[in-house]
Each structure stands twice: as C-alpha cells, then as structure tokens.
C-alpha positions in Angstrom: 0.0 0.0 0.0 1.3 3.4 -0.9 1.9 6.0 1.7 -0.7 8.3 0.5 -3.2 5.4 0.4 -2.0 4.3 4.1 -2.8 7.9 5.5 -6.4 8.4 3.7 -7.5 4.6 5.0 -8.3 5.8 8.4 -10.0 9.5 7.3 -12.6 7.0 5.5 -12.9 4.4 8.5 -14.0 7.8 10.5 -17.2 9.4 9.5 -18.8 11.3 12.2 -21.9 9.3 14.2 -25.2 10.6 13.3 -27.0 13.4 15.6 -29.9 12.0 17.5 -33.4 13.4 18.7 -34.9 12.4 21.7 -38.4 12.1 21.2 -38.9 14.1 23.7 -37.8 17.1 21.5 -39.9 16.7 18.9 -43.4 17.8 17.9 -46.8 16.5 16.9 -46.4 17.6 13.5 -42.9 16.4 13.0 -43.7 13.2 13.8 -46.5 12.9 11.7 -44.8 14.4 8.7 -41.7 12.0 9.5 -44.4 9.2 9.4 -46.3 10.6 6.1 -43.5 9.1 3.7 -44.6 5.5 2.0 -41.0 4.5 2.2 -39.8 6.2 6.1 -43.0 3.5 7.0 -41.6 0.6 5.2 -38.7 1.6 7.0 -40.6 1.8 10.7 -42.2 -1.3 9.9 -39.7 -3.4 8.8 -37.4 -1.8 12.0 -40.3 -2.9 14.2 -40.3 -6.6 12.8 -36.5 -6.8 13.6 -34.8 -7.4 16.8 -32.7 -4.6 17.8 -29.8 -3.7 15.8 -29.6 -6.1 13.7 -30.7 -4.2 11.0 -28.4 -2.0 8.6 -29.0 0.2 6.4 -28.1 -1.9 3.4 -30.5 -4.5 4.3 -33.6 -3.1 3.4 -34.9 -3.7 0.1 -36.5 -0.2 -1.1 -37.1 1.7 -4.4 -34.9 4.7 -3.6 -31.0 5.4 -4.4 -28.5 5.7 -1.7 -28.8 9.4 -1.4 -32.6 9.4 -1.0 -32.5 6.2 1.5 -29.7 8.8 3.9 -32.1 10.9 3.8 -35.4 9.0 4.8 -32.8 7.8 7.7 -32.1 11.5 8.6 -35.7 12.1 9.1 -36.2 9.2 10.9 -33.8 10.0 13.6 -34.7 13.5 13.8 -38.3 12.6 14.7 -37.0 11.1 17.3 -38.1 7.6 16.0 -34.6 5.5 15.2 -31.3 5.3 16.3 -28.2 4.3 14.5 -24.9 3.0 15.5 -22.1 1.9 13.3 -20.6 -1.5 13.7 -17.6 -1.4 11.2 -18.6 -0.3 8.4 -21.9 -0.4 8.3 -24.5 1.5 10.2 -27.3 -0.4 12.3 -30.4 0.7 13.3 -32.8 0.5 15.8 -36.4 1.6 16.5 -37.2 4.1 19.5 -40.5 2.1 20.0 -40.6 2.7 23.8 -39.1 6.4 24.2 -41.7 7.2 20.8 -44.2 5.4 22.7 -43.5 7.1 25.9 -44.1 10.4 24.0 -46.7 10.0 21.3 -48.9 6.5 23.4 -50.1 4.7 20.0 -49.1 6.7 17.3 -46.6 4.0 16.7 -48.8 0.9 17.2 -51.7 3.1 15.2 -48.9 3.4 12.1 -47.8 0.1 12.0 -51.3 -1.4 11.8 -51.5 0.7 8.6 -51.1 -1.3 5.6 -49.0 0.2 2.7 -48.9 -0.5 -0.9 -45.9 -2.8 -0.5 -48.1 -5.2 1.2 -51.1 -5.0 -1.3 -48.4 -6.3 -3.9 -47.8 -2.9 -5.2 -44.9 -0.5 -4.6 -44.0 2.0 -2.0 -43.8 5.6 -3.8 -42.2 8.3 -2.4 -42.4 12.4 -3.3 -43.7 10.5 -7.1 -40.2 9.0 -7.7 -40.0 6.1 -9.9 -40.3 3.0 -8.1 -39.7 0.7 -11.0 -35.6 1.1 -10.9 -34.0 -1.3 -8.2 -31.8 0.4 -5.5 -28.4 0.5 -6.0 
C-alpha cells in the first residue's frame, strides 16, 4: 500500500456518528410528517419486525438510491423515532419504539397497523419517484 493510500484509510474508516433526537424534543407535527413518507414507514415497519440492531442500512430492500435512502434515515432520527450505530462499516439501526411510545402513546402501534402498498403487492412511492428502478 502506498503511503498516501495508508494515511487516507483511516480518514474514511471515520465518519462522524449521526446526531440523534430524543423524542422528547420533537413535535406533533414532525412526527406525523416523518411518518407521512410511504417508504420512512416501510422503513418503521420493517425496524419494528426486527430485533434490535440487527438491521443495517443496506439491508432493506427499497425503491430509492443511496442518497434518498440517507435521507429517509435523517428524518427518521430527527423525529426522534430511530437510532443508529455503526458496527464497522456499516451503520445499524434501531427503533425508538418505547421512548416514541412514551411520547406519542399509539401513534406507533396506530402506524404500523397501517397497511402500505408494498403489502397489497404494489410498490411503496415516495415524493412520485420512480419505483420501478432497483436500488443501487
């Protein structure tokens, strides 16, 4: 390995842990608007299915890029609503069921009664994107 290579190895290995909301923080409305996305409640209710971190971001099969997928995650965790750690390279998540519970008693449970499109053998749209492409 050359030396330049050597010295930029560990600048990648350390990207900066995400920024977390307590639900606590947050209000009515931004939960609800965090929850309005098709794909953000794929997301919750696939989160909910799963034990605790043992989900990564990778895992879940969606019809968004990379990019747009960050950003469902961003929204997520500033609504209070999921937490993420990274475990080498990879970032796992978790669901804030009890501290969103604790602050919003059955929003959660009311959500992920809802049936989406996904389950109706359709697919999850979000902002009118085009769900046909495969995520990269």
């Amino acid at each position: 390995m050359s030396a330049s290579a050597e010295s930029s190895a560990p600048d990648r290995a350390r990207r900066l842990a995400p920024e977390h909301t307590h639900p606590d923080e947050v209000s009515l409305t931004a939960a609800l608007a965090a929850l309005a996305d098709p794909v953000r409640l794929l997301l919750i209710q696939e989160l909910a299915r799963s034990a605790d971190w043992e989900r990564t971001c990778g895992s879940f099969d969606v019809p968004v890029g990379k990019a747009a997928l960050s950003h469902h995650f961003a929204v997520l965790r500033n609504a209070g609503l999921l937490e993420q750690r990274d475990v080498g390279t990879k970032r796992a998540n978790r669901l804030r069921r009890a501290e969103f519970d604790r602050r919003f008693p059955g929003l959660l449970s009311a959500v992920l009664r809802e049936k989406l499109p996904t389950d109706e053998g359709g697919d999850a749209q979000s902002n009118g994107e085009d769900v046909s492409r495969s995520r990269r």
